[in-house]
C-alpha positions as CSV (number, residue, x, y, z in Angstrom):
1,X,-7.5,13.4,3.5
2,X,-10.2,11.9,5.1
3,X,-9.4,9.7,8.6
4,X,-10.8,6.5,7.4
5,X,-7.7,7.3,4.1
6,X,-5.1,8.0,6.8
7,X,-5.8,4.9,8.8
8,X,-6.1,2.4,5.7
9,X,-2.9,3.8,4.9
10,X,-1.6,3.4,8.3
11,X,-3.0,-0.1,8.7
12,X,-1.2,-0.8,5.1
13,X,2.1,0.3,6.9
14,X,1.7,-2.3,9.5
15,X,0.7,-4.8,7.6
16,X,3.5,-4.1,5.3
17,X,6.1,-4.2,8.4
18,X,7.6,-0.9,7.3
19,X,6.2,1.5,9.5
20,X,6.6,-0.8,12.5
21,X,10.1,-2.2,11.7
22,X,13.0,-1.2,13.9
23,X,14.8,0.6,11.2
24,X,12.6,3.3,10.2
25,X,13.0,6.3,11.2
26,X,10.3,8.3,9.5
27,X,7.0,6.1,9.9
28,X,8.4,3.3,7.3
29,X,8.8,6.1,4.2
30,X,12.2,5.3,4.4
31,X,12.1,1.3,4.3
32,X,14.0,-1.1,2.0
33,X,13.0,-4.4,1.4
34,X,14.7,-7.0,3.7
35,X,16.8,-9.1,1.8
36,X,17.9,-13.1,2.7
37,X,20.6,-11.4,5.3
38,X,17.8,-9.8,7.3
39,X,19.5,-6.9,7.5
40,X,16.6,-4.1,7.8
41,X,18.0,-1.5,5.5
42,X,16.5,2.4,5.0
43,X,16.9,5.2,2.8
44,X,17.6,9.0,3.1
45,X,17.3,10.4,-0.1
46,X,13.6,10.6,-1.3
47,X,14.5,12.9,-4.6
48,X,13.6,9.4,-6.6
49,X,12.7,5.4,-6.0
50,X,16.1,4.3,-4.2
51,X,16.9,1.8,-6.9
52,X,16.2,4.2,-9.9
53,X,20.2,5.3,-10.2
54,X,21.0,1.6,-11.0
55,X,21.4,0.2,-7.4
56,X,21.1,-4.1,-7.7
57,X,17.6,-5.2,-6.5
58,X,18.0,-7.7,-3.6
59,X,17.7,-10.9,-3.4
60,X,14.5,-12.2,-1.1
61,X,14.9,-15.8,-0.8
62,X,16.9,-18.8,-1.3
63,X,15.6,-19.6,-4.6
64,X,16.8,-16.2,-5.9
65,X,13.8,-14.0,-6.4
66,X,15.0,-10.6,-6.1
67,X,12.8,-7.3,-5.5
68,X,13.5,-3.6,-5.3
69,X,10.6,-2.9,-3.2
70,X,10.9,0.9,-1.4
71,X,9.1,3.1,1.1
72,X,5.6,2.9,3.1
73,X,4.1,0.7,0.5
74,X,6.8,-1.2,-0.6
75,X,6.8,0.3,-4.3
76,X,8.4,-1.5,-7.4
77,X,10.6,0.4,-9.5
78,X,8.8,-1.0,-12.5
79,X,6.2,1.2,-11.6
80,X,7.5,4.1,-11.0
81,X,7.9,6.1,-14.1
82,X,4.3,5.5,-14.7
83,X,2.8,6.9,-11.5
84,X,5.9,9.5,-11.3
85,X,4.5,11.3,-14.7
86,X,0.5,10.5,-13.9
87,X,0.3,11.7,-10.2
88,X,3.1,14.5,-11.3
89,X,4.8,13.2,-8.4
90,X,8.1,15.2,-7.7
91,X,10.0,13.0,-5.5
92,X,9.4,10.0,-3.2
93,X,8.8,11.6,-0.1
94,X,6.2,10.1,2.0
95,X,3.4,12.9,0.2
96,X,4.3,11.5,-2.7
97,X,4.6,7.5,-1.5
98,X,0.5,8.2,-0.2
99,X,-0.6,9.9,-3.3
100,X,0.8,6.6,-4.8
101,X,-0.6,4.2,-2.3
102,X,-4.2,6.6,-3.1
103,X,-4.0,6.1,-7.0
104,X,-3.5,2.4,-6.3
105,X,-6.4,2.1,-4.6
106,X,-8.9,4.1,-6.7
107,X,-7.9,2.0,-8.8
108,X,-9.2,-1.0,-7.3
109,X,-12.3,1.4,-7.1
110,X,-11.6,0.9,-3.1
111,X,-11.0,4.4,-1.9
112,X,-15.4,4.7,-1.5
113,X,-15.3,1.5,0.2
114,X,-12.6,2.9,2.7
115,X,-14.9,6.3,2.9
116,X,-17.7,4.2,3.8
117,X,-16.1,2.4,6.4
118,X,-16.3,-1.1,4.4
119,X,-13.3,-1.9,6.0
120,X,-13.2,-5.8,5.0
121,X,-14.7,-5.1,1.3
122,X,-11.6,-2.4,0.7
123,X,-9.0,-4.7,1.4
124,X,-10.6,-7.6,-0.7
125,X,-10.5,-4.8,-3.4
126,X,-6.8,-4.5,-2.8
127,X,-5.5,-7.4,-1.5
128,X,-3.3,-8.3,-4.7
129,X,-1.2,-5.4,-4.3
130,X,0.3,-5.8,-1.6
131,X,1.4,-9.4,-0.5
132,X,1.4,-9.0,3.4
133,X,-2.7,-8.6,2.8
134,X,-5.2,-11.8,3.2
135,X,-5.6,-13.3,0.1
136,X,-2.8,-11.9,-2.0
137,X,-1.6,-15.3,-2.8
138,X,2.0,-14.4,-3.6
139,X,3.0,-17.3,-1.0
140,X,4.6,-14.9,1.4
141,X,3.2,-14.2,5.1
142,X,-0.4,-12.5,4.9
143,X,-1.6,-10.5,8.1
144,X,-5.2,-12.0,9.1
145,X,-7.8,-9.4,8.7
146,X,-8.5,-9.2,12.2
147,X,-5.0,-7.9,12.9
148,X,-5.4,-5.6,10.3
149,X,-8.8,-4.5,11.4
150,X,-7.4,-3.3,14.7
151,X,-4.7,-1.6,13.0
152,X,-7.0,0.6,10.9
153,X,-9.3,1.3,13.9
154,X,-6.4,1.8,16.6
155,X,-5.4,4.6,13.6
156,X,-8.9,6.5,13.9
157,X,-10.5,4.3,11.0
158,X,-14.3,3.8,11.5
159,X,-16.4,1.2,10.7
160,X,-19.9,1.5,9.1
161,X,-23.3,-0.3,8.0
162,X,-23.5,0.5,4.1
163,X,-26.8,2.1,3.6
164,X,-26.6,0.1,0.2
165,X,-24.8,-2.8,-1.1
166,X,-21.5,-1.6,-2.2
167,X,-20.3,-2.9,-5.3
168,X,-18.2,-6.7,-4.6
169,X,-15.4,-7.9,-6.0
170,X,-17.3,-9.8,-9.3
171,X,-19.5,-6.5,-10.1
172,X,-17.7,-5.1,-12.8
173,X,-16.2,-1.5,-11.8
174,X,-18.5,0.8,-11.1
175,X,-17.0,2.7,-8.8
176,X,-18.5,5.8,-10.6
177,X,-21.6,5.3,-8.5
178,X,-20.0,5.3,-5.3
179,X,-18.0,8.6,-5.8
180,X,-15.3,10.6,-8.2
181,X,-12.9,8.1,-9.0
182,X,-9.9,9.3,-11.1
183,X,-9.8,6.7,-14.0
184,X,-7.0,6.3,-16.4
């Protein structure tokens, strides 16, 4: 994996609080969404998402909004089966939690953004997947770019002049240009 992947990632773990939260004990792989108690919770079994054996999601605020978000990257159950069978994913180990994160992104037709060092462009790409990002607009706390700018360097992320306009967030996807991107 390329640096500028492992720092976006990294940066993505800060911004989510999970690799920085007091709980963890493995880089924020092991990370439970913090309910209304704020009771930071963790995990130790990574053979599946921790609320796949029937555990009750919890409940995130006072009007009742629950969520079963897990791991690194704060992952829905919903989606798990899906990525489980397309990335062939065998547990949800931290490997498995960035190949995840990876798909996610390529997806967004981000991950040649992030190799080009188009730091600010990636994360617009991106930014409604994860709520703690500028912009996500789920009307829960979003990090300011420049935090998460010094996150992603302070992780070995570089920053680069595109020699060429890379595409923006109205050009239809055409992330085929800018390198192999795993479509589905």
């Amino acid at each position: 994996m390329t640096s500028n992947r492992t720092a976006f990632l990294d940066m993505l773990g800060v911004s989510e609080g999970t690799s920085t939260s007091p709980a963890t004990r493995n880089k924020g792989y092991d990370v439970i969404v913090t309910g209304v108690d704020g009771k930071p919770e963790t995990f130790t079994d990574y053979s599946t998402h921790p609320f796949a054996n029937g555990r009750p999601s919890k409940v995130i605020n006072s009007k009742g909004l629950t969520s079963n978000a897990s791991g690194r990257y704060q992952f829905m159950l919903k989606d798990w089966a899906h990525y489980k069978s397309l990335l062939h994913l065998v547990d949800f180990g931290p490997a498995s939690q960035d190949l995840w994160a990876l798909q996610l992104i390529r997806e967004r037709g981000a991950l040649p953004l992030i190799d080009a060092g188009s730091f600010d462009l990636a994360v617009a790409r991106v930014r409604n997947l994860w709520a703690s990002l500028p912009g996500a607009g789920y009307g829960q706390f979003e990090n300011s770019l420049d935090k998460l700018r010094a996150a992603y360097l302070a992780a070995g992320g570089e920053l680069y002049a595109p020699a060429a306009a890379p595409p923006t967030e109205d050009t239809e996807d055409d992330s085929a240009s800018w390198g192999n991107e795993v479509r589905r």
